[in-house]
Every structure is written in structure tokens, then in C-alpha cells.
ZAMARGU-4260 file (C-alpha; in steps of 0.2 Angstrom, whole numbers, plus 5000, padded with zeros to 4 digits):
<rodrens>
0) 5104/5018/4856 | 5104/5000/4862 | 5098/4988/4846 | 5088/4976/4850 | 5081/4964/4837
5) 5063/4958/4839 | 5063/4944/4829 | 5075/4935/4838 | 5073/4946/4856 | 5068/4936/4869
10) 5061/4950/4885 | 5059/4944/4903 | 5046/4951/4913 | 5048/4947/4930 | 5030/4945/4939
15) 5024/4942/4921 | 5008/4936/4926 | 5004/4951/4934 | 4993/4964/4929 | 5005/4978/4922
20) 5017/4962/4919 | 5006/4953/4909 | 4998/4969/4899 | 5017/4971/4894 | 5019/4954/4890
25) 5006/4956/4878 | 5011/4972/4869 | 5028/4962/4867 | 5021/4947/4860 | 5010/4955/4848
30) 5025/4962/4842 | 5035/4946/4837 | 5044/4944/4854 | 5048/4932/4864 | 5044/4931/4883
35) 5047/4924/4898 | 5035/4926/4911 | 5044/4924/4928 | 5030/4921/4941 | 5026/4910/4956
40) 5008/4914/4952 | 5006/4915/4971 | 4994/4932/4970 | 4976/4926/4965 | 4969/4928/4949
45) 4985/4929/4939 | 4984/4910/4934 | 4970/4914/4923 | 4984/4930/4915 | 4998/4917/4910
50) 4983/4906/4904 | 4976/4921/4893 | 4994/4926/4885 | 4997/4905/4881 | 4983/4902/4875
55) 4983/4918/4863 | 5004/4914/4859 | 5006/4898/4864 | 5026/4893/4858 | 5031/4912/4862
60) 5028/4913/4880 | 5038/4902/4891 | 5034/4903/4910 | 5046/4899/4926 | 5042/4898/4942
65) 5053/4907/4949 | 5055/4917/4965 | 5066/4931/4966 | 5073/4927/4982 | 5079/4909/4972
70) 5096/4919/4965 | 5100/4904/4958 | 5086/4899/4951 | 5082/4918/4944 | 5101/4918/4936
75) 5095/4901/4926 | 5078/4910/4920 | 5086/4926/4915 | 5101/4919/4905 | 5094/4921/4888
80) 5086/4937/4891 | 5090/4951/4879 | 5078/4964/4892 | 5073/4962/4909 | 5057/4971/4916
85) 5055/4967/4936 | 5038/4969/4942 | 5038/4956/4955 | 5037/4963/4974 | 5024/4962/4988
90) 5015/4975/4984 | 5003/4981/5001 | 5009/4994/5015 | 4997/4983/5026 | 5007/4968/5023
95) 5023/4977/5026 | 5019/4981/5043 | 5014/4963/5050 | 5030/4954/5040 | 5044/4968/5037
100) 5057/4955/5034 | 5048/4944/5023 | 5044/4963/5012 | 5063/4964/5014 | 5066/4949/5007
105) 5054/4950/4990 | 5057/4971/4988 | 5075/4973/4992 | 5082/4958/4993 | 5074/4950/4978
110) 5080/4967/4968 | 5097/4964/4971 | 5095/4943/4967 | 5088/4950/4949 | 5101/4966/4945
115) 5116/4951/4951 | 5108/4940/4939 | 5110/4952/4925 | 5128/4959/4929 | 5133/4940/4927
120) 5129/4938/4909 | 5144/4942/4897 | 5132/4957/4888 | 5124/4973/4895 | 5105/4969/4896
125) 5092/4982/4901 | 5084/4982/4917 | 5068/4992/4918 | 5062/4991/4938 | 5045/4997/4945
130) 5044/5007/4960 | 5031/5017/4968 | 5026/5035/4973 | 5030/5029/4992 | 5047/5033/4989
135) 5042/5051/4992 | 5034/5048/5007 | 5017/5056/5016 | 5021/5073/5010 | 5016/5080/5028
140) 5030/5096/5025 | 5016/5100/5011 | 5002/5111/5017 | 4985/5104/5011 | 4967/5112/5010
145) 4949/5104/5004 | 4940/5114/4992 | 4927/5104/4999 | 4925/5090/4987 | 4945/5086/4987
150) 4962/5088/4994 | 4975/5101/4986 | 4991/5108/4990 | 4992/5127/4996 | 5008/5127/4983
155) 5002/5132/4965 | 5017/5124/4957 | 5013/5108/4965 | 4995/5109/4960 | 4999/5112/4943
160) 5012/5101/4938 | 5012/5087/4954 | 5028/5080/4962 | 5044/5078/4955 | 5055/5070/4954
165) 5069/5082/4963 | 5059/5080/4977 | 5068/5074/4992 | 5066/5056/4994 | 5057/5047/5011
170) 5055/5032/5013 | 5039/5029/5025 | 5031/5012/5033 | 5042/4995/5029 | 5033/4993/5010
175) 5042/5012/5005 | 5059/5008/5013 | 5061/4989/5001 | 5056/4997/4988 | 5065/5014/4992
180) 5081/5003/4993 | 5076/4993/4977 | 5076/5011/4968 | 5092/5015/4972 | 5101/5000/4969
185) 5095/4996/4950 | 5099/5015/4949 | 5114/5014/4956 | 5121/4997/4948 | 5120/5009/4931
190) 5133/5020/4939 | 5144/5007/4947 | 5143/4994/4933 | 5137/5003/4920 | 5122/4990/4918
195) 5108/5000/4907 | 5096/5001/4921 | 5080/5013/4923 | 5069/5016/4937 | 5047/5021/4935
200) 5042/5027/4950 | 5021/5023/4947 | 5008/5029/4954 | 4991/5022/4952 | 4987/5011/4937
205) 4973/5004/4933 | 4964/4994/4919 | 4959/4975/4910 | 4966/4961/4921 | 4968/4970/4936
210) 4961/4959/4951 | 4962/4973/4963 | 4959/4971/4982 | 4957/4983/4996 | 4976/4984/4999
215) 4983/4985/4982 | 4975/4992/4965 | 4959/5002/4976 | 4952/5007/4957 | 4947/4989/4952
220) 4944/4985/4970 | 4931/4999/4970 | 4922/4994/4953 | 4922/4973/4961 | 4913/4978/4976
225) 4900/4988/4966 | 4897/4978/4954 | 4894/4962/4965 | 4880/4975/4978 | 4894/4974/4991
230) 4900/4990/5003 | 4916/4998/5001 | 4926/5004/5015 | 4933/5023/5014 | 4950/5025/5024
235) 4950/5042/5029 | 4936/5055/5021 | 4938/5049/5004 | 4945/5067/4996 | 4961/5060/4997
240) 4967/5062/4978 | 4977/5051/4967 | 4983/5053/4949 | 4977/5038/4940 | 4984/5031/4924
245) 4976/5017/4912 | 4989/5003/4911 | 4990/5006/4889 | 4998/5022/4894 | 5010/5013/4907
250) 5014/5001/4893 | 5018/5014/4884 | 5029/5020/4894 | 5040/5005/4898 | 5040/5000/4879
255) 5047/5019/4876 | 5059/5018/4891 | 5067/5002/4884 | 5068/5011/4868 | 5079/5024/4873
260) 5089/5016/4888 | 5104/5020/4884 | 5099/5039/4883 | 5090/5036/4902 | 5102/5024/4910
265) 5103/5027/4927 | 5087/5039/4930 | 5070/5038/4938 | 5054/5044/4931 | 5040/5046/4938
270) 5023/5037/4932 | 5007/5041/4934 | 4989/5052/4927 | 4996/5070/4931 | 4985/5084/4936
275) 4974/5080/4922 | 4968/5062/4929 | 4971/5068/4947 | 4954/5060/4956 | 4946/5061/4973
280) 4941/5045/4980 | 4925/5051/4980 | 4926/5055/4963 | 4930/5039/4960 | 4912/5032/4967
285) 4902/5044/4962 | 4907/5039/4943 | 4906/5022/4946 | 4887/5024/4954 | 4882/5035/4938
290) 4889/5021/4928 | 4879/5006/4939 | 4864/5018/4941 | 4866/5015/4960 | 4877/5023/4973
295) 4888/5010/4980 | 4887/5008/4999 | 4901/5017/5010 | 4908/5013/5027 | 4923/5023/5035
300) 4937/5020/5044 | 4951/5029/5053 | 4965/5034/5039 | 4978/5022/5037 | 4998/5023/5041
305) 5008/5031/5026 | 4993/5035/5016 | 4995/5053/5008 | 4981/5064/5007 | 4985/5068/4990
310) 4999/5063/4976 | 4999/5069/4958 | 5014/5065/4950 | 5024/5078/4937 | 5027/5067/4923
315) 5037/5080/4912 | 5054/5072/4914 | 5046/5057/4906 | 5040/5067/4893 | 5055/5078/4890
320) 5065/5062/4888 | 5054/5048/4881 | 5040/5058/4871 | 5029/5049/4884 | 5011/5056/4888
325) 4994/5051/4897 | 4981/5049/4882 | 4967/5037/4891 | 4957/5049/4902 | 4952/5043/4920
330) 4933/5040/4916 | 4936/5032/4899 | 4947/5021/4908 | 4936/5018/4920 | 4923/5013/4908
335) 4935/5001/4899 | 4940/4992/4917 | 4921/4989/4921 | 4919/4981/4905 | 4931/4970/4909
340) 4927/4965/4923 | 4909/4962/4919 | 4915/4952/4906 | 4930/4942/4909 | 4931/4940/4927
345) 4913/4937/4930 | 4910/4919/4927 | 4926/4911/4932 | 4933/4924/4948 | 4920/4937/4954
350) 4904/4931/4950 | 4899/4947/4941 | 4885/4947/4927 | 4894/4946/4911 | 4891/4961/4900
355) 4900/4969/4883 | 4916/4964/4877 | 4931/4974/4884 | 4939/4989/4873 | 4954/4982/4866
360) 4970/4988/4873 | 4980/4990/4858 | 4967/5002/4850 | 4970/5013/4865 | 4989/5012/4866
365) 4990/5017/4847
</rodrens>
């Protein structure tokens, strides 16, 4: 196993400021580490992330600007890395589809800047890269029914255990080809140069410091609108179903990951809820008006290209090499995220009442 000393480590976490990038940050720095944070800041909301780790570690966090299409530049921040973690990546299908090359560029492209930057030191640093369920595709060769409250699959061993990850891989809309391409190459730069690389295929996370919007983390985008009396628009008939995972447990599994690269060098592993945090949409918002004592007002649309009716993701290989596991239920998570939101992001983003303090993240992960 790869030794790595915390008192002198220094870990990179590339789209730091981020929301899983920044929980992680966190977890490290509370651990003695160092981190840099590598993050042009330019979603919105993460400013006040990277204000919240420095304010709390000060000395302990360095940040850079950096953008991962700047090879140069990204070389230079990752020099005195001992682990890299790369979240950076334009995140919506949407987006992908007005500006394919500029979702290139970031996803693909930018993957490649970071895992040359890496080969380039004179030691063999870990490189931990997230992906995304999209790498599997819409799923339409799977056969899908409703129950009436929610898709499933006809297949009783996908409804079981979800989808693994020796499923065929299909890359669908511009988003799931960049990062389709990013997932092969960090796998494949551990077999071609032996670089300790690992690949977390996520599905959807959710949790404290997640500004979420109608494109990109729907869970926290969801409990904003609800919160501030504002509709939310259903693409599709909102029993489409999505294994959700609070973002302690996908600490976890990064921080676990590291812990054994050397053992898991060169694989994929899927990230998400499994089958006991698969949700319907409606789900979802029917939880979220039992919490606000009101049902949040709908509107639908037409579904949306390369959304999957459903995706549950089997999470055993994880758990079979990692000892990783889901222990934050979908509607305590849920409970935690709205008090975040009501009492962190209220005054200064959202404008939302400010209510109890938030459940500490730590005492979840522990």
C-alpha cells in the first residue's frame, strides 16, 4: 500500500472549491493535511466555499487559480502534490449540447493537461478522477415499467443490485463522451504508465454546500425553489429514479479509495445510494413538502435528451475492494441539506429564512 504521511502530505483537489471538492478538502484538513484548492471559482457560490475552508485553516489551504486547460500553469500548481483528486469539469448535459467544444476542452482535454502534469513529477502520485453515471448511457436496451409511483427495470437483478460496472459502456450527448473519454484515459495512463490512477463513476450526490441549479445537483435545486415559494419544473413525469448519495458517504469513499490505490489502480467504481436510496423524483417533492408543510408547485416539461428514466448504481465492487458503504439514508440527508441551506446560504446567496444550524458532516461520516 502507497504510504503517505499526513503530517507533511500536501493533497490537490482540483475544483476544490466545489461542493464534493471542498467537503473533501475539509475531511483532509481536519485531518492535518495540506491542500491546495485548484479553482477558477467561475461557478457561483463556491467563492464563499474556499472562504469557509480559509477561514476555518487559514495557513493549510493554498488556493490557485488555475484552469485545467492552462497545462502549464496546472504542471506549476500540482508540483508539490503528494495526491491529486480532479473534480474540475463542466458539469451540465444542457451546456454540452450548445458548446460541445468548449465541454471538450474542460472534460477531456483538461483530464489529459492534469494526468500529463502528474506523469511529469519524478514520483508516482495518485490520481483519483470523477466521472459520472453518463458513461453508461440512457439504458434504452433495458425494459422499464411504472408501478405507478416510479420507474423500474423488468430485470430482477438490475432492480436488486443496480448497474454495474461490467456494463457496456455508451457514451450519450456531448457531456457523456468528455467525460467518457476522461474515464478512460486516467484509467488507462495506470496501465500505460503505471501512474496509481482510479476512476468514481458518481451518481447523484447531494448535501451541505451544494448550490444546486436546474442543470446540475436537481436535489438542492429542488429544496432552493421550495424554500424561497418558487415553482419547480418536472422534465419528464417526475418517476424517473436516481439513487442518491449524501456527499459524507462520497467522502468516504474517495478518502478509502486513496487509501488503497495501490490495491485499485487502474479500476472504475461506481458511486452512488444503491437500491436502498433509489428515489423517484416525486419522491423527492413529496418529502420535501412534508418537511415545509406545503406542496411545492410543479410545472412540466417535455423530457430532456440523455436523461435515463432510471439509474441505480451497484456499488459492491466498491465495497468488496474498499470496505465502502452508504450509511446516510436519503431522507436524513435530505433533512441535513435543508438545514443547510436555511442556514448558511440564506442570508448571503438565496435569500432563504435562516433556521437551525446544519448537522455536522464529520459526525455523519464517522
Amino acid at each position: 500500500m502507497m504510504a503517505l504521511d499526513r503530517e507533511a502530505g500536501r493533497v490537490a483537489i482540483i475544483g476544490g472549491a466545489g461542493f464534493i471538492g471542498c467537503n473533501l478538502a475539509e475531511s483532509f484538513l481536519c485531518d492535518g493535511w495540506r491542500v491546495t484548492v485548484i479553482d477558477t471559482l467561475a461557478r457561483p457560490g463556491v467563492e464563499a466555499n474556499l472562504a469557509w475552508l480559509i477561514d476555518r485553516h487559514g495557513p493549510m489551504v493554498e488556493h490557485r487559480a488555475v484552469d485545467v486547460r492552462d497545462a502549464r500553469g496546472l504542471a506549476a500548481a500540482l508540483r508539490d502534490a503528494d495526491a491529486v483528486f480532479h473534480f474540475a469539469a463542466q458539469v451540465a448535459v444542457t451546456t454540452s449540447l450548445v458548446d460541445p467544444v468548449a465541454d471538450f476542452e474542460v472534460n477531456a482535454a483538461g483530464t489529459l493537461n492534469v494526468l500529463e502534469a502528474v506523469r511529469a513529477l519524478d514520483r508516482r502520485v495518485p490520481v483519483v478522477f470523477s466521472s459520472t453515471n453518463k458513461v453508461y448511457g440512457g439504458l434504452e436496451d433495458v425494459l422499464f415499467a411504472s408501478d405507478g409511483e416510479r420507474w423500474l427495470p423488468e430485470n430482477e437483478d438490475l432492480r436488486t443490485h443496480g448497474i454495474p460496472e461490467t456494463r457496456n459502456l455508451d457514451f450519450c450527448t456531448p457531456y457523456g463522451c468528455s467525460k467518457g473519454v476522461a474515464d478512460q484515459y486516467v484509467l488507462d495512463y495506470a496501465k500505460s504508465y503505471d501512474l496509481p490512477t482510479a476512476v468514481l463513476r458518481m451518481s447523484c450526490i447531494y448535501g451541505p454546500r451544494q448550490f444546486g441549479t436546474e442543470d446540475q445537483g436537481w436535489l438542492a435545486h429542488f429544496l432552493i425553489r421550495a424554500l424561497r415559494g418558487e415553482a419547480i419544473t418536472i422534465y419528464g413525469d417526475g418517476h424517473q429514479v436516481r439513487d442518491v448519495l449524501h456527499v459524507a458517504d462520497a467522502v468516504k469513499a474517495y478518502r478509502l479509495v486513496l487509501d488503497r490505490i495501490d490495491a485499485v489502480a487502474g479500476q472504475a467504481f461506481n458511486l452512488g445510494g444503491g437500491p436502498r436510496n433509489a428515489v423517484s423524483l416525486r419522491q423527492v417533492l413529496d418529502d420535501i413538502g412534508r418537511r415545509l408543510d406545503r406542496e411545492p408547485e410543479l410545472h412540466f416539461d417535455d423530457w430532456r435528451k440523455g436523461d435515463q428514466v432510471w439509474f441505480v448504481a451497484d456499488t459492491r465492487r466498491l465495497t468488496q475492494a474498499a470496505g465502502w458503504h452508504a450509511s446516510v439514508h436519503w431522507r436524513e440527508g435530505l433533512m441535513d441539506l435543508a438545514r443547510w441551506l436555511e442556514s448558511w446560504t440564506a442570508a448571503d446567496a438565496l435569500g432563504l429564512p435562516v433556521g437551525d444550524r446544519p448537522l455536522d458532516t464529520r459526525r455523519v461520516m464517522a
